[in-house]
PDB file of N, CA, C and O in Angstrom:
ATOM      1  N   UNK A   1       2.590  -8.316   8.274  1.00  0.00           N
ATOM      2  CA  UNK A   1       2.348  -8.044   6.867  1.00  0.00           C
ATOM      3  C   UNK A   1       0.863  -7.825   6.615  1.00  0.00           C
ATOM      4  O   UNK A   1       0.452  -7.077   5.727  1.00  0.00           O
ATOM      5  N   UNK A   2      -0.189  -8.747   7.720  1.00  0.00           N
ATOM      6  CA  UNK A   2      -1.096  -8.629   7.236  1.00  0.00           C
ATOM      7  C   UNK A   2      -1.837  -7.094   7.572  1.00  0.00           C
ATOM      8  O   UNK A   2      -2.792  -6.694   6.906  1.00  0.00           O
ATOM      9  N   UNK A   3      -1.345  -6.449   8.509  1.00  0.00           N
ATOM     10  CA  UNK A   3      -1.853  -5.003   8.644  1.00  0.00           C
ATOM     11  C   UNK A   3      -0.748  -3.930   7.920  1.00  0.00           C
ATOM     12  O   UNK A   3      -0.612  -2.805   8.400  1.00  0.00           O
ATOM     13  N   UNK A   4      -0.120  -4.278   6.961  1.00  0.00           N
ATOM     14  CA  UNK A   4       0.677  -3.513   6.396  1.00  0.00           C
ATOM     15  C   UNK A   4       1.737  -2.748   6.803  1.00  0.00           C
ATOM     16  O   UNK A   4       2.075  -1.601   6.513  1.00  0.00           O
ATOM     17  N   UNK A   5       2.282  -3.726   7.650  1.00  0.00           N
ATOM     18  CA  UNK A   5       3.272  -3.124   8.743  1.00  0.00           C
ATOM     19  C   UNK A   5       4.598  -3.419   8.259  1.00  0.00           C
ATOM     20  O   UNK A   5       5.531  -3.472   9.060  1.00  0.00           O
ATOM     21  N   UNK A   6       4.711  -3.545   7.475  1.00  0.00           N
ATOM     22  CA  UNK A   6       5.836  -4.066   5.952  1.00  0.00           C
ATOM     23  C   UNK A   6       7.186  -3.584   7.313  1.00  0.00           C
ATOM     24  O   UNK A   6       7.504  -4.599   7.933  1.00  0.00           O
ATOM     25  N   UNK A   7       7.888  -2.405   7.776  1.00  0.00           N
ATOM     26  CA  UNK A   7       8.949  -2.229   8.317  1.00  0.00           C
ATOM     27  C   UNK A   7       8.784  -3.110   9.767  1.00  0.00           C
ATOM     28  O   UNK A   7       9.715  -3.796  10.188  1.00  0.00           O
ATOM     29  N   UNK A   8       7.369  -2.992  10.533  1.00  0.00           N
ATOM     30  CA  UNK A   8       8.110  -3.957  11.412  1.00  0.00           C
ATOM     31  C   UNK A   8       7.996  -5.716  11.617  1.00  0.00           C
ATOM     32  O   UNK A   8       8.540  -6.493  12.403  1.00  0.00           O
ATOM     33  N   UNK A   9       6.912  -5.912  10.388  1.00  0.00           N
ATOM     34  CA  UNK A   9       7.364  -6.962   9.660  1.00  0.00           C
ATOM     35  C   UNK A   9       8.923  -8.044   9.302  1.00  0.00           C
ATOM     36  O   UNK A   9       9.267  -9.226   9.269  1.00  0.00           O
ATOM     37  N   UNK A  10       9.382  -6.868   9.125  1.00  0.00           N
ATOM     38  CA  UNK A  10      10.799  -7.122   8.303  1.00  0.00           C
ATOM     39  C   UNK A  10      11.379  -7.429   9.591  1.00  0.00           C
ATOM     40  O   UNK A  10      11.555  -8.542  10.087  1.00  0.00           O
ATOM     41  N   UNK A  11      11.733  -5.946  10.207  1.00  0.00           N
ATOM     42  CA  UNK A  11      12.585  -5.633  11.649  1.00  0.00           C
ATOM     43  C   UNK A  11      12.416  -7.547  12.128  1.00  0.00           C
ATOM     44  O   UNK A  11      13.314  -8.375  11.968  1.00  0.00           O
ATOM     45  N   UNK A  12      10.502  -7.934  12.934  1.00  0.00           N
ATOM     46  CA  UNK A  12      10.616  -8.738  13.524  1.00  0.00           C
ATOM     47  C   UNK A  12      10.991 -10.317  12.446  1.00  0.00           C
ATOM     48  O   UNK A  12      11.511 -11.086  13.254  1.00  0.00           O
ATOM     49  N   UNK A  13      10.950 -10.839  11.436  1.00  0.00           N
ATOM     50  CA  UNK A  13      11.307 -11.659  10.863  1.00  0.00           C
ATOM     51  C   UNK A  13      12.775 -11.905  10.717  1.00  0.00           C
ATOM     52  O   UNK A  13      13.226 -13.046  10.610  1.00  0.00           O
ATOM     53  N   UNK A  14      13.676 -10.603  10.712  1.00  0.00           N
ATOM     54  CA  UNK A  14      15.025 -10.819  10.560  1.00  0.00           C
ATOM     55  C   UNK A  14      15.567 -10.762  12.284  1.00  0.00           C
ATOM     56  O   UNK A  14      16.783 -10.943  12.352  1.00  0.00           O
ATOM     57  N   UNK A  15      15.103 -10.614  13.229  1.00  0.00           N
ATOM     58  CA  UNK A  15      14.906 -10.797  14.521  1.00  0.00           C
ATOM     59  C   UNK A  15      14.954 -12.442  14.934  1.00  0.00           C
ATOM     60  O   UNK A  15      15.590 -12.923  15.872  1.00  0.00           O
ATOM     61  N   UNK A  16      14.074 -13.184  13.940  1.00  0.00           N
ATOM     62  CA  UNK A  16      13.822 -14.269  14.353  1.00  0.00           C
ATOM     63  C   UNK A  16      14.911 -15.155  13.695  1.00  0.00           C
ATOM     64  O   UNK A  16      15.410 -16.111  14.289  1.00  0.00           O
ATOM     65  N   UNK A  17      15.258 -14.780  12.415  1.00  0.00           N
ATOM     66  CA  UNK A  17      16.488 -15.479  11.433  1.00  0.00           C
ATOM     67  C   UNK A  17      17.404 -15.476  12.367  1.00  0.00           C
ATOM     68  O   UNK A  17      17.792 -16.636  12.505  1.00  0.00           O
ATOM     69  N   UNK A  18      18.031 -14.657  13.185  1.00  0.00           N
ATOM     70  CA  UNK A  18      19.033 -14.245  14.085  1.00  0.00           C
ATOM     71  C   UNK A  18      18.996 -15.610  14.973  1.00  0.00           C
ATOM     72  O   UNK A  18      20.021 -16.291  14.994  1.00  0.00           O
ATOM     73  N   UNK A  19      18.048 -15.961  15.582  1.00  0.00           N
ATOM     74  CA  UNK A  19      18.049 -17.099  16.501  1.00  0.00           C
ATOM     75  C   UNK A  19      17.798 -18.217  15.465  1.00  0.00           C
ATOM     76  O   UNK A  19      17.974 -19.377  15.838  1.00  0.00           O
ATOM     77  N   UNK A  20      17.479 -18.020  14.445  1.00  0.00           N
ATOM     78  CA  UNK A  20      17.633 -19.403  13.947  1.00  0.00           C
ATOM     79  C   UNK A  20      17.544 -19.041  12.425  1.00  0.00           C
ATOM     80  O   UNK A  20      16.460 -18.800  11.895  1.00  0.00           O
ATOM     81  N   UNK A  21      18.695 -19.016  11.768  1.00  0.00           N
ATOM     82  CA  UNK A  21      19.150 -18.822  10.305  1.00  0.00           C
ATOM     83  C   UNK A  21      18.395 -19.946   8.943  1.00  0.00           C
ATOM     84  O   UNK A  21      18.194 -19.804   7.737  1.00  0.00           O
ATOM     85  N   UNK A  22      18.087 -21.386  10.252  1.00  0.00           N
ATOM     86  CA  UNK A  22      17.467 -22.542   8.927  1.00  0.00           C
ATOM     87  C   UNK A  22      16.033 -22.372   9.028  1.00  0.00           C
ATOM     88  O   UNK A  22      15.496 -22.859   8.033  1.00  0.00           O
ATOM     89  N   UNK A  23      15.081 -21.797   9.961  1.00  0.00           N
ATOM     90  CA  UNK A  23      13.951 -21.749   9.837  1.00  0.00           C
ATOM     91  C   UNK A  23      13.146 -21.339   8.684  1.00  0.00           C
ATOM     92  O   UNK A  23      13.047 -20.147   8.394  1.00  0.00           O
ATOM     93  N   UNK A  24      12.553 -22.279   7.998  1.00  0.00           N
ATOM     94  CA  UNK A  24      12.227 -22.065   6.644  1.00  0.00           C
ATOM     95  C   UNK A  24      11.040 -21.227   6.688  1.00  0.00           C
ATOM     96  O   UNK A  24      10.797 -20.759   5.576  1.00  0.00           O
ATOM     97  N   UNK A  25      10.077 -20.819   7.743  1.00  0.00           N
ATOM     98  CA  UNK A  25       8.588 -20.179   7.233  1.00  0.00           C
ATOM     99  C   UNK A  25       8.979 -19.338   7.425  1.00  0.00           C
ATOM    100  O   UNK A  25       8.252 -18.420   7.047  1.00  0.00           O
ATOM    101  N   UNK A  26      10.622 -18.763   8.260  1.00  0.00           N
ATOM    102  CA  UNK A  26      10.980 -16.970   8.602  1.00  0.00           C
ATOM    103  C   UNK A  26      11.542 -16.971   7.037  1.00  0.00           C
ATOM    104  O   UNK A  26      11.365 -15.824   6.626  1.00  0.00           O
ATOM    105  N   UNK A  27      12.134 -17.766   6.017  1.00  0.00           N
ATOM    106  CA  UNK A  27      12.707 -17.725   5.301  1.00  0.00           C
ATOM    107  C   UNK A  27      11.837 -17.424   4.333  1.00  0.00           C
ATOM    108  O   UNK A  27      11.682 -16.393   3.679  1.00  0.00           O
ATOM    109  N   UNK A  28      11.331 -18.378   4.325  1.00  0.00           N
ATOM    110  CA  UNK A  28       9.742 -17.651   3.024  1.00  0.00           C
ATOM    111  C   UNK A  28       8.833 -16.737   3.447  1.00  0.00           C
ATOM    112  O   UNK A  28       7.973 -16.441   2.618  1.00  0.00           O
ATOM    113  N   UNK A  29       8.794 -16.316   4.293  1.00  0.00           N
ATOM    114  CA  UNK A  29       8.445 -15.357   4.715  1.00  0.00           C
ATOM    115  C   UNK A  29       8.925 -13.945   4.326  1.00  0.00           C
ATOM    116  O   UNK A  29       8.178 -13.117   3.805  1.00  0.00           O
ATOM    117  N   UNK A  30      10.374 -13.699   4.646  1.00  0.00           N
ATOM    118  CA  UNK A  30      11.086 -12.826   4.035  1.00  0.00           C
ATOM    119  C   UNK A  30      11.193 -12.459   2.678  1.00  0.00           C
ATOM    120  O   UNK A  30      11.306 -11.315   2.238  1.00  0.00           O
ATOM    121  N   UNK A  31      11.138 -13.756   1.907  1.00  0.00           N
ATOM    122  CA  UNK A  31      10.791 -14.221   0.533  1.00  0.00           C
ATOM    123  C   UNK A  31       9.664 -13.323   0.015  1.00  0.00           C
ATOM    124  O   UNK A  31       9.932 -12.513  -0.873  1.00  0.00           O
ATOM    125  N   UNK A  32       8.487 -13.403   0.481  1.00  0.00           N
ATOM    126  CA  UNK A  32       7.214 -13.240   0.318  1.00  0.00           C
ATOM    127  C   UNK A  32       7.254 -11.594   0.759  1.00  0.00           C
ATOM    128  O   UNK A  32       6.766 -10.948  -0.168  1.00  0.00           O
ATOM    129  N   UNK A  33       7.640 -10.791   1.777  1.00  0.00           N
ATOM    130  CA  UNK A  33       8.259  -9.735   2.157  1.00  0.00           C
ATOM    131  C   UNK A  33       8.805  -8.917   1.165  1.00  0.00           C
ATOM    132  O   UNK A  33       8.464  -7.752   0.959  1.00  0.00           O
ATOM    133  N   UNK A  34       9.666  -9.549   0.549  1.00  0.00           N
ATOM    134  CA  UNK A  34      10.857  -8.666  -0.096  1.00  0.00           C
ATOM    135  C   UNK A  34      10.288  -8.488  -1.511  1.00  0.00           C
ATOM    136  O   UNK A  34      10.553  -7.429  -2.078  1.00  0.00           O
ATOM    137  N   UNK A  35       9.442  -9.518  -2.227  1.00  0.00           N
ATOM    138  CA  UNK A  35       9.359  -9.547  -3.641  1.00  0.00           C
ATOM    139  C   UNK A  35       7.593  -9.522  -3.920  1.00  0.00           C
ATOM    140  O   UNK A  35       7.154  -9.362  -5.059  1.00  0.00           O
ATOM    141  N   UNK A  36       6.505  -9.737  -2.486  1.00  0.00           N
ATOM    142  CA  UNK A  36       5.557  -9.401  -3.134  1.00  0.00           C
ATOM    143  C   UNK A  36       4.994  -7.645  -2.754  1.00  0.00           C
ATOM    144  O   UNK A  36       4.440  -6.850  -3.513  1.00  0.00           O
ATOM    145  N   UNK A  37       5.368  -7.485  -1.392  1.00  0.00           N
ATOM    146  CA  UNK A  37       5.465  -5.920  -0.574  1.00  0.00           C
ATOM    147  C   UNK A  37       6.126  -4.791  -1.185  1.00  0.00           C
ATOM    148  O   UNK A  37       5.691  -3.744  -1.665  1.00  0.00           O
ATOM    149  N   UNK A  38       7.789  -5.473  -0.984  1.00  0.00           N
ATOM    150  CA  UNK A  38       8.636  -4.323  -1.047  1.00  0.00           C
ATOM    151  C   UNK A  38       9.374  -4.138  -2.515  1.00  0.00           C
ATOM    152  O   UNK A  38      10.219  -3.291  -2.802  1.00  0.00           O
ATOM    153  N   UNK A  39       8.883  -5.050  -3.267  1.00  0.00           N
ATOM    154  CA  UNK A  39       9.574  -5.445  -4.728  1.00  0.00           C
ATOM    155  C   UNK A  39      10.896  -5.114  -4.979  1.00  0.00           C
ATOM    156  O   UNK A  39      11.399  -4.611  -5.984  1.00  0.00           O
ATOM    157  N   UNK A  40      11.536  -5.565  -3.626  1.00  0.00           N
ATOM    158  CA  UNK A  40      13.081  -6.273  -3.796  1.00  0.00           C
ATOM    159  C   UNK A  40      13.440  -7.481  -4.536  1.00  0.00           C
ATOM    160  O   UNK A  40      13.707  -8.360  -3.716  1.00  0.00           O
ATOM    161  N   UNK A  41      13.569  -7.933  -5.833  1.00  0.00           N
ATOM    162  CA  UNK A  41      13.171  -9.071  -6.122  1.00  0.00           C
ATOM    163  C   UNK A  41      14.604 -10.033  -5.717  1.00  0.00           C
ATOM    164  O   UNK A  41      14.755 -11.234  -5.496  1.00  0.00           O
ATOM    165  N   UNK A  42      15.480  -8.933  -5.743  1.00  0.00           N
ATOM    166  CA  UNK A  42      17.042  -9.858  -5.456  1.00  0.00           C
ATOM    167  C   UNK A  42      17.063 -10.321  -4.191  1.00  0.00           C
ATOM    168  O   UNK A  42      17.660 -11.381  -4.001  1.00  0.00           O
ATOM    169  N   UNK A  43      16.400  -9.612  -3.013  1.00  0.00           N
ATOM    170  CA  UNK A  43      16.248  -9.998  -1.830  1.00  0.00           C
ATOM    171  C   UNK A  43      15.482 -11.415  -1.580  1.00  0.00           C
ATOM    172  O   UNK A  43      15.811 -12.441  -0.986  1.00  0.00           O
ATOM    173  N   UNK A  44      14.396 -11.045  -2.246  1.00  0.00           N
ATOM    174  CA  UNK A  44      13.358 -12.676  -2.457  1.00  0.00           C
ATOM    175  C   UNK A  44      13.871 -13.418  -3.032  1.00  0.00           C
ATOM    176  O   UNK A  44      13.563 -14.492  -2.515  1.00  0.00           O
ATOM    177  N   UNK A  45      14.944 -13.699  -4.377  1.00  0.00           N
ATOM    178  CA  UNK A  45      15.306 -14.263  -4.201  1.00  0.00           C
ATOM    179  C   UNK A  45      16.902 -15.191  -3.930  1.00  0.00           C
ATOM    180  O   UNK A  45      17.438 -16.189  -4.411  1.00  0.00           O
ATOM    181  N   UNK A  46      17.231 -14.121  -2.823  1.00  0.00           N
ATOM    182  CA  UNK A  46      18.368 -14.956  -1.894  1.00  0.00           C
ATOM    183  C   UNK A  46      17.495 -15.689  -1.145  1.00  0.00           C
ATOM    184  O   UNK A  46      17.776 -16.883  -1.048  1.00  0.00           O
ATOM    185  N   UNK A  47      16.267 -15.206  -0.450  1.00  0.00           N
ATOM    186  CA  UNK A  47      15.948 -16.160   0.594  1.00  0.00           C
ATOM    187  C   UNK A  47      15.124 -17.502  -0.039  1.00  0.00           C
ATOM    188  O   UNK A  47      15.050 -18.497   0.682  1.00  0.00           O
ATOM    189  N   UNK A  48      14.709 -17.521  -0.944  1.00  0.00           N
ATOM    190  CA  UNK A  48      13.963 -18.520  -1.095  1.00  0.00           C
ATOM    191  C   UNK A  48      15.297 -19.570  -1.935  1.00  0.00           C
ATOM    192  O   UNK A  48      15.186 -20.722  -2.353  1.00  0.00           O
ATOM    193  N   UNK A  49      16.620 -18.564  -1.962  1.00  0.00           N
ATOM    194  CA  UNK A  49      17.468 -19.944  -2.690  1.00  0.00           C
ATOM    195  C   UNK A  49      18.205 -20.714  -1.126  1.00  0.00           C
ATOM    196  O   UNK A  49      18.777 -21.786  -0.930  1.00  0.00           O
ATOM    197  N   UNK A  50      17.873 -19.659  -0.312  1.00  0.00           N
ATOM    198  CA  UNK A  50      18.611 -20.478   1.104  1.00  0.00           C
ATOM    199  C   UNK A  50      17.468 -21.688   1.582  1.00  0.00           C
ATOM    200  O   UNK A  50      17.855 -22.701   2.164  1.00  0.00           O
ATOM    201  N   UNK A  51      15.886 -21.430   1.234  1.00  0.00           N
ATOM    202  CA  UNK A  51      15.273 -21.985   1.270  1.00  0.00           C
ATOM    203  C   UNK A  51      15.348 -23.503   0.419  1.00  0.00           C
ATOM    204  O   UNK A  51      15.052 -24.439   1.162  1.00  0.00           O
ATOM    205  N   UNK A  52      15.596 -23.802  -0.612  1.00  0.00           N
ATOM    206  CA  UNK A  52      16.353 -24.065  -1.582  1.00  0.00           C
ATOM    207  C   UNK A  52      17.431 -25.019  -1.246  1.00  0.00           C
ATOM    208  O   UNK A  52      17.678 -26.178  -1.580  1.00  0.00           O
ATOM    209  N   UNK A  53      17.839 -24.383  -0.683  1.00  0.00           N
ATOM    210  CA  UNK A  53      19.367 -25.078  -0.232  1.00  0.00           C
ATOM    211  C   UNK A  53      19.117 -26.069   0.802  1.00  0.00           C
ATOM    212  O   UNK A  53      19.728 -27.130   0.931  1.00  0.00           O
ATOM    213  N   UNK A  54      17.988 -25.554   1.667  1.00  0.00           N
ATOM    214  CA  UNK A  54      17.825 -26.632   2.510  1.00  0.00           C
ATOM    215  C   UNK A  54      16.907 -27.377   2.609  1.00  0.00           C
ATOM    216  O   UNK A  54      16.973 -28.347   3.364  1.00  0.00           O
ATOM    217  N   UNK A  55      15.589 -27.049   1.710  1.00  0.00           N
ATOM    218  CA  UNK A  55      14.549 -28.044   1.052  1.00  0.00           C
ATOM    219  C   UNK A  55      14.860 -28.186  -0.464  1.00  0.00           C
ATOM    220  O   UNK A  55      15.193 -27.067  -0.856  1.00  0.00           O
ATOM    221  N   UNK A  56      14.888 -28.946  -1.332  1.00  0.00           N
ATOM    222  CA  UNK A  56      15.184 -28.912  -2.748  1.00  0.00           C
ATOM    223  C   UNK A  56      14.201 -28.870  -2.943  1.00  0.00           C
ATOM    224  O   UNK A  56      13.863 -28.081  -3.826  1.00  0.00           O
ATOM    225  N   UNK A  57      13.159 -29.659  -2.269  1.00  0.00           N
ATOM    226  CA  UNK A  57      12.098 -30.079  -3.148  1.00  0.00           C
ATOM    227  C   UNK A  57      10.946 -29.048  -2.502  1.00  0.00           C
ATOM    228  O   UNK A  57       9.796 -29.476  -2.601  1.00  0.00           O
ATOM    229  N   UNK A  58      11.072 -28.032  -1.995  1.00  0.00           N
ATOM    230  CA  UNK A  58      10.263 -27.245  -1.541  1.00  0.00           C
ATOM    231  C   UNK A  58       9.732 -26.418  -3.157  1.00  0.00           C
ATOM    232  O   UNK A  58      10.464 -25.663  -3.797  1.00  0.00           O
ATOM    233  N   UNK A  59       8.417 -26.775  -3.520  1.00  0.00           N
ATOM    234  CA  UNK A  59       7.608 -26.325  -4.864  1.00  0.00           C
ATOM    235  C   UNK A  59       7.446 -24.993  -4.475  1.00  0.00           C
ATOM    236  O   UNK A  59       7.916 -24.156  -5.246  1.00  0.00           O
ATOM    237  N   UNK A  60       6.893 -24.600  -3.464  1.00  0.00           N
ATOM    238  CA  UNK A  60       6.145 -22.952  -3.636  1.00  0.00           C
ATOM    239  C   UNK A  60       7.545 -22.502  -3.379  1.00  0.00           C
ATOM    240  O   UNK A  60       7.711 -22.056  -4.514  1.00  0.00           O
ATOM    241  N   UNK A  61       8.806 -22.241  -2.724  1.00  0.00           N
ATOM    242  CA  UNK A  61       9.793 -21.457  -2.730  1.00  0.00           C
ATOM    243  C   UNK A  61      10.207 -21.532  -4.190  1.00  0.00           C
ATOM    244  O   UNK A  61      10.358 -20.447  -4.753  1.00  0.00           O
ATOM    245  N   UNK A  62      10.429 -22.724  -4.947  1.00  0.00           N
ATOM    246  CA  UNK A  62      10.761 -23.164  -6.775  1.00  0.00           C
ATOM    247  C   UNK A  62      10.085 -21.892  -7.336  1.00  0.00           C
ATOM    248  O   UNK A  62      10.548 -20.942  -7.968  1.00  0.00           O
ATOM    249  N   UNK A  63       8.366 -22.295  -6.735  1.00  0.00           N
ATOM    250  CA  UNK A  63       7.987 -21.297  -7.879  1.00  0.00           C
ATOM    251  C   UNK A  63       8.019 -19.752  -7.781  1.00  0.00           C
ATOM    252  O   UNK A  63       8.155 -19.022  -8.762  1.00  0.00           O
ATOM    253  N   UNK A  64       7.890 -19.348  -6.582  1.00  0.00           N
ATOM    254  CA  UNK A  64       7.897 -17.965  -6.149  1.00  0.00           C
ATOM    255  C   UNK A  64       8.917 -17.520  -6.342  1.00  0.00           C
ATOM    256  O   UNK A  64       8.894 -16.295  -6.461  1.00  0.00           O
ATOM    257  N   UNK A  65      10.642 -18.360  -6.508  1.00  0.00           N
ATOM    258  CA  UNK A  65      11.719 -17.584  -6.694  1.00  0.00           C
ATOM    259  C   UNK A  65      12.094 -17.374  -8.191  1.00  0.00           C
ATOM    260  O   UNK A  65      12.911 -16.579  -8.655  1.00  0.00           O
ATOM    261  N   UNK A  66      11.145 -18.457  -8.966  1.00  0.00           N
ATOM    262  CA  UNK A  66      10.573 -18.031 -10.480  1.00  0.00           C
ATOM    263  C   UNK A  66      10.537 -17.071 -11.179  1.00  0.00           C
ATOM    264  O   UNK A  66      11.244 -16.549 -12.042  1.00  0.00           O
ATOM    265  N   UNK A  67       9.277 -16.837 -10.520  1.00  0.00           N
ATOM    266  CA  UNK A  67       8.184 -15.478 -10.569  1.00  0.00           C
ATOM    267  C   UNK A  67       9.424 -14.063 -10.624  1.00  0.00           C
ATOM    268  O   UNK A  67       9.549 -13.114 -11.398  1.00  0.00           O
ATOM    269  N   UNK A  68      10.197 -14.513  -9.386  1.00  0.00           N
ATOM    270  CA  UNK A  68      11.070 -13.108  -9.315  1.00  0.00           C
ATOM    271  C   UNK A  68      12.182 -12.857 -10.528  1.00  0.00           C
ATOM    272  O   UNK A  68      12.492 -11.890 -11.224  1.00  0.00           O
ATOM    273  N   UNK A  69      12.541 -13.996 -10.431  1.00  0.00           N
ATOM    274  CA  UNK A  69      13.358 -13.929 -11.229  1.00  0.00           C
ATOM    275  C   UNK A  69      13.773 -13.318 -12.712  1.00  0.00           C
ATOM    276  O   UNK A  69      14.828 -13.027 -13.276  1.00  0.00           O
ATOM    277  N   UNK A  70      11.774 -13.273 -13.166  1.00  0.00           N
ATOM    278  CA  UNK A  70      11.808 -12.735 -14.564  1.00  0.00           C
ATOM    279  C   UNK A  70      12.074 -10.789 -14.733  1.00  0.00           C
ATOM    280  O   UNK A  70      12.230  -9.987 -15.654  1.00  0.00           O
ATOM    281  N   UNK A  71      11.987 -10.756 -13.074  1.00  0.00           N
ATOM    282  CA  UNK A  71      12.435  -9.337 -12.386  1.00  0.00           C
ATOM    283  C   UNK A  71      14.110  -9.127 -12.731  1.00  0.00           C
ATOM    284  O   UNK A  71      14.565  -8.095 -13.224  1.00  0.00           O
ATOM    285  N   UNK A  72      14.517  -9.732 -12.547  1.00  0.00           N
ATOM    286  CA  UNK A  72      16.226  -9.235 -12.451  1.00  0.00           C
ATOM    287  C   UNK A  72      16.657  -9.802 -13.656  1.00  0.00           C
ATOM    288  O   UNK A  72      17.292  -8.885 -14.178  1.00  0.00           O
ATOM    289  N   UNK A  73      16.692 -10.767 -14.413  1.00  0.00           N
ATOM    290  CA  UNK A  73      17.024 -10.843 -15.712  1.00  0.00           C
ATOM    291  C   UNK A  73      16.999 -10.081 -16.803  1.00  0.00           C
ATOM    292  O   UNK A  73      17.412 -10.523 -17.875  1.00  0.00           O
TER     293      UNK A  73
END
């Protein structure tokens, strides 16, 4: 992401979900991917509610899936 490589970004992050679906920094990651890059906001936020699901108390996924949210409403 940080050289603006947004597609193989994605490619390798959903690469890594594959071997492991609960890993939360591929999860916010994707998060962060989808809704600050590619302004998918529905995409950001499925992942930050799977994030969610398996931290409750995770604050920056709370607030970042926020933020999106005022997107799709």
């Amino acid at each position: 992401m940080l050289k603006n490589s947004l597609g193989a970004a994605e490619e390798l992050l959903l690469k890594m979900l594959e071997q492991d679906y609960k890993c939360i920094p591929v999860l916010s990651n994707l998060g962060h991917l989808y809704g600050r890059h590619l302004s998918e906001f529905e995409n950001a936020i499925k992942y930050y509610d799977i994030v969610l699901e398996l931290e409750p108390d995770n604050a920056w996924a709370r607030d970042a899936r926020r933020r999106y949210l005022r997107y799709v409403e």
